[in-house]
N, C-alpha and C positions, 0 to 999 in steps of 0.2 A: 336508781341503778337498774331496776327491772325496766324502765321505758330505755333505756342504751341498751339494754341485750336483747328486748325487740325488736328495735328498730336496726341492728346489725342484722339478725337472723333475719329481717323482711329484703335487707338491701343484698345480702349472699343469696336470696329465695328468687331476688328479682336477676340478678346477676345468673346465677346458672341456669334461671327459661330464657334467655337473652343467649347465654350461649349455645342452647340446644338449638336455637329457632336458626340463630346463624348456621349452625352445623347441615339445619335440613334444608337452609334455601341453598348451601354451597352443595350439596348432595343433589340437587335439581336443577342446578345449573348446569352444572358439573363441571371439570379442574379446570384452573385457571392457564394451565399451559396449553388449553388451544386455543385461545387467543396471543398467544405468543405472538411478536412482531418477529421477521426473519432478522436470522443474522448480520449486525454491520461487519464482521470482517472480514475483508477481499478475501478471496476465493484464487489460490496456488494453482497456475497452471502448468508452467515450466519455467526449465533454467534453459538459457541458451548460453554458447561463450561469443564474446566478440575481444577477442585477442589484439592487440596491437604493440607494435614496435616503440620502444621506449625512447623520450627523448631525448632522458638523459643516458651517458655508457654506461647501464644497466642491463638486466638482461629484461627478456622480451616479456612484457605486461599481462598475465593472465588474468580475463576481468568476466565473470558470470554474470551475467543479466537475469534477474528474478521478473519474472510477470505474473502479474496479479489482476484477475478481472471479476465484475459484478461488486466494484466497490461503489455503496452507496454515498458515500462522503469524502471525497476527493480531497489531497490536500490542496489545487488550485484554486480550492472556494465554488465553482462550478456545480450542476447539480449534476447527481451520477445516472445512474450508472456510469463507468468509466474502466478504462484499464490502466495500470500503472507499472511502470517499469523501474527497477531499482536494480541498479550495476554498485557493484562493491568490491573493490578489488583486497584479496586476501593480505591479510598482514604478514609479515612474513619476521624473519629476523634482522633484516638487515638494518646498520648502525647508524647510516644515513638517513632513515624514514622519518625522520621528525625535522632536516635539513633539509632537503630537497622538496620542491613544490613542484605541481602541475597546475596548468590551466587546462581546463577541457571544456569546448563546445560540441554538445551533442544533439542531433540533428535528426527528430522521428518521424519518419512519413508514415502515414498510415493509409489502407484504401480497404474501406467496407466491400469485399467482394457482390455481397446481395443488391445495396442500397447505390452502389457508384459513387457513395460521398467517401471526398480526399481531403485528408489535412495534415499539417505540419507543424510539430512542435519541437521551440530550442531552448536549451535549457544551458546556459555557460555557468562553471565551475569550478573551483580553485581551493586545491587541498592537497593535503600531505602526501596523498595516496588517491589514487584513480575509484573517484566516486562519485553517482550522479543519479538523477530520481527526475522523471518525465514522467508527466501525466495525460493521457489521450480521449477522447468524447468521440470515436468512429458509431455508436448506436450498437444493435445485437447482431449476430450473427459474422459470419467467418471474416476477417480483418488479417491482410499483408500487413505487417509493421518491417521495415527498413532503415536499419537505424547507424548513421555513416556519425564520426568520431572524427576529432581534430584535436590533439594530446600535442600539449607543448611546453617544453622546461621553463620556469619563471625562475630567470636567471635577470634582475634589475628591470626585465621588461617580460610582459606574457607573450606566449606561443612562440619559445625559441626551440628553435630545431622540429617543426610541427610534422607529429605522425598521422595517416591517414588511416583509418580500417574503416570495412562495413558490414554488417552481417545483417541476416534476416530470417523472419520465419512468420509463419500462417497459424494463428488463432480463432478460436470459437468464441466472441465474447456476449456474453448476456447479461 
């Protein structure tokens, strides 16, 4: 019985200079949160509206475009940095919203003001309510994004009665 309450008291003995020793090599390195990796999540830059004419006799489409940049993990699989745009159009009350469909192809040009590189992404879409997510690779610094909409009722076939809008705006993206 006395050799079990030594050999406890030697392993609690070995155990807190084990702890102490950790305590002073973390005290000499010192804290772990500067080695921190930065942030994955994109980075809020603004809201813009790109409004358009409804195809069906509804009233007129209010739709906010979110942009999001300095995302390092894109959902196109691509490697980032990148910006990404996400339009949602508000739910509203109306009794139809689960009845009526849209098809929408939306159409991003982008133009790295610094770099001169231009590219184009289209993203088509088909849902109860005007919504749509584009993801763009222009590199850092100030980026035209132009982003033109083609909303059309899916009434037995897509893009009936198709509305046109486009809007735009000038980002800083890193």
């Amino acid at each position: 019985m006395r050799t079990l309450v030594g050999t406890r008291s030697r392993i609690v003995g070995i155990a807190a200079s084990l702890l102490v020793a950790a305590g002073t090599s973390a005290s000499i390195v010192g804290p772990s949160q500067a080695n921190a990796a930065p942030s994955a999540e994109p980075h809020y830059v603004k809201t813009i509206r790109c409004d358009s004419a409804n195809p069906w006799p509804k009233p007129r489409i209010r739709l906010p475009v979110d942009i999001y940049t300095g995302i390092r993990f894109p959902s196109d699989g691509l490697p980032g940095p990148a910006i990404e745009l996400r339009a949602n159009q508000p739910i509203t009350g109306d009794p139809w919203l689960n009845i009526t469909e849209y098809t929408i192809s939306t159409r991003v040009s982008w133009h790295n003001l610094r770099t001169g590189r231009r590219g184009v992404v289209v993203t088509p879409t088909r849902a109860h309510r005007v919504t749509w997510q584009a993801v763009v690779h222009p590199g850092t610094g100030p980026v035209k994004l132009t982003i033109r909409q083609k909303i059309g009722a899916m009434a037995w076939n897509p893009m009936v009665n198709p509305q046109y809008s486009r809007c735009g705006t000038t980002i800083n993206a890193w």
